[in-house]
Residue, then its C-alpha position, 0 to 999 in steps of 0.5 A: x133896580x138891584x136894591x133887593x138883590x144886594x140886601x139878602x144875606x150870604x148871596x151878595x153877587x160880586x161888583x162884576x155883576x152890577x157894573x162892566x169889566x172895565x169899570x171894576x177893574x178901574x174900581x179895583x185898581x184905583x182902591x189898591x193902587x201902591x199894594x204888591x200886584x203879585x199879593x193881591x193876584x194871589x188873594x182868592x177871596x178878594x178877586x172873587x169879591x170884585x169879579x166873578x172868580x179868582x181866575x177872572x180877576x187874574x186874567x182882567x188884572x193881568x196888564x194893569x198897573x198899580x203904581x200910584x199916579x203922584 
């Protein structure tokens, strides 16, 4: 469906696009679970890769926790 869409270089969309808030946010959360929440909230260029702007991933990320669950 998105097969031609994510193959064109210098315009991949961010994951946002693809699948719901919610399931990215799980994606998110789950690949830098035990990482410094306040370093990666500040990491522009890496919320703008998981969502639709820096600013969005702060306001989605905001009451999530990243303690990994042992």
């Amino acid at each position: 469906m998105f097969r031609g869409e994510v193959s064109k270089p210098g315009s991949l969309a961010s994951v946002s696009k693809y699948i719901m808030d919610d399931d990215v946010v799980a994606l998110f959360v789950a690949l830098f679970a035990g990482y410094d929440k306040e370093e990666l909230l500040l990491d522009d260029e890496l919320l703008k890769c998981f969502f639709v702007s820096a600013e969005e991933g702060r306001n989605l990320l905001e009451f999530e926790n990243f303690t990994p669950v042992e």
